[in-house]
Each structure stands twice: as C-alpha cells, then as structure tokens.
C-alpha positions as CSV (number, residue, x, y, z in Angstrom):
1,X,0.0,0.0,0.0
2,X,1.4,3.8,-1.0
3,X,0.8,6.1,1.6
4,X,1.3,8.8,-1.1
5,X,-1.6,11.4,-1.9
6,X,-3.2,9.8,-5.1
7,X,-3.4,13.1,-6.7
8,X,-2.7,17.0,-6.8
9,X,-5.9,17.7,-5.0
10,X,-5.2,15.1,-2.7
11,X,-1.8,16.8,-1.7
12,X,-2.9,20.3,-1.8
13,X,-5.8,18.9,0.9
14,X,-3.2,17.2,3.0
15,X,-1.2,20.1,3.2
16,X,-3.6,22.9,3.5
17,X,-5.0,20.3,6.4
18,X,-1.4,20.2,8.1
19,X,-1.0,24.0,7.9
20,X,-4.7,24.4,9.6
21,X,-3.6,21.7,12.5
22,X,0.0,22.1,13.2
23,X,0.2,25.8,12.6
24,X,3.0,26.7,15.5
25,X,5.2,23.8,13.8
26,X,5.1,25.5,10.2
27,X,5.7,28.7,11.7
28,X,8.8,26.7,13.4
29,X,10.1,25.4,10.2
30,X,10.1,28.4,8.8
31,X,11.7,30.4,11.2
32,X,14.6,27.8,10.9
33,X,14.7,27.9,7.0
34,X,15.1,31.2,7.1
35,X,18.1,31.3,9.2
36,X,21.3,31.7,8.1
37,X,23.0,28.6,9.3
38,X,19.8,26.3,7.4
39,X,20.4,28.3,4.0
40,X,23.9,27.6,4.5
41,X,23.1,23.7,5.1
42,X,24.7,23.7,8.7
43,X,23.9,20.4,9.7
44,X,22.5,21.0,13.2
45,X,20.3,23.4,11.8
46,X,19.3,21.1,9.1
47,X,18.5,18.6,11.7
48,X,16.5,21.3,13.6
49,X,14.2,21.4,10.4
50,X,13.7,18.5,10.1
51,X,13.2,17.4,14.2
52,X,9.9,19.6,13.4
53,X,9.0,18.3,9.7
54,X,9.3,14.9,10.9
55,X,7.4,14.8,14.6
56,X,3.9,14.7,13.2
57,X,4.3,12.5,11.0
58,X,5.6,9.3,13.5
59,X,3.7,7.8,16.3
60,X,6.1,6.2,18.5
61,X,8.4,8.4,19.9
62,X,11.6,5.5,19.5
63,X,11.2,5.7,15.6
64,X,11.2,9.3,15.8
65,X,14.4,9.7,17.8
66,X,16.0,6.6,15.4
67,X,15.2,8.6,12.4
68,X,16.7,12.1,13.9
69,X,19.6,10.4,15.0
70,X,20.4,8.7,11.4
71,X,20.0,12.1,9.7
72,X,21.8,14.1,11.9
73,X,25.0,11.5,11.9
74,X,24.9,11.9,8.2
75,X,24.0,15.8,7.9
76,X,27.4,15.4,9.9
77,X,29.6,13.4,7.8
78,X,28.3,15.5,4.7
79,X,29.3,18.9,6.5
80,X,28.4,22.3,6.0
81,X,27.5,23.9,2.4
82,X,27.4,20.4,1.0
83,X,25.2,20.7,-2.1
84,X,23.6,17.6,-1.6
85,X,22.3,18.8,1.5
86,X,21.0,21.8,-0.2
87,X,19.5,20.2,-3.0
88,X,17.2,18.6,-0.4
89,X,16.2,21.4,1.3
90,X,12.4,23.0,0.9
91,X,10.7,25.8,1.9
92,X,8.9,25.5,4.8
93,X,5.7,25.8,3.2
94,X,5.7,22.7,1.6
C-alpha cells in the first residue's frame, strides 16, 4: 500500500490540512529555514528542520528519535555547504 496522496488535490488537501492543525510547527520550520545557518546547510540546523518536519508525522516516539539520530549523523559526515544537502532542502511551506 502507498501512503502517497493519489493526486494534486489530494496533496494540496493534505497540506492545507497540516498548515490548519499544526500551525506553530510551520511557523517553526520556517523560522529555521530562514536562518542563516539552514540556508547555508549547517547540519545542526538542518536537523533542527527536520526534528519539526518529521514529529507529526511518527507515532512512536523511539522511531522518531532513530530517524533524527540517522539524519543528523549523516547531515554530519556530509558537512556544512554540501550541495547535496542543499538540494534537499524546501521551503517550509511545503
């Protein structure tokens, strides 16, 4: 089974859905994208964005912190200004 939306309306929904519910974490998210140390891909505040893109959307705490702790350990390794990194990075209003 594909959790993905099945279509465009189905996305727009979801996401004008998670913008109605979880409007302090959006605000969040895009405080941190617009900081300097995000646009410059500085891991920890690439793993600060994504702490708060990613808490809604798992249940059990333990998954959650596994996930965080895999991303930040290669956020790491990658370093600062890495341009893969970048390339994954979205404004917060997605």
């Amino acid at each position: 089974m594909d959790p993905a939306p099945a279509s465009a309306a189905d996305i727009n929904h979801f996401r004008k859905e998670r913008i109605e519910k979880l409007p302090i974490l959006m605000e969040l998210r895009k405080a941190i994208a617009d900081t300097t140390a995000y646009k410059e891909a500085d891991p920890e505040a690439v793993v600060a964005y994504y702490r708060v893109r990613f808490k809604p959307a798992l249940a059990r705490s333990e998954d959650y912190e596994k996930l965080i702790i895999k991303m930040q350990a290669r956020f790491i390794e990658q370093g600062r200004g890495n341009p893969q990194i970048e390339s994954r990075r979205r404004p917060a209003s997605e």
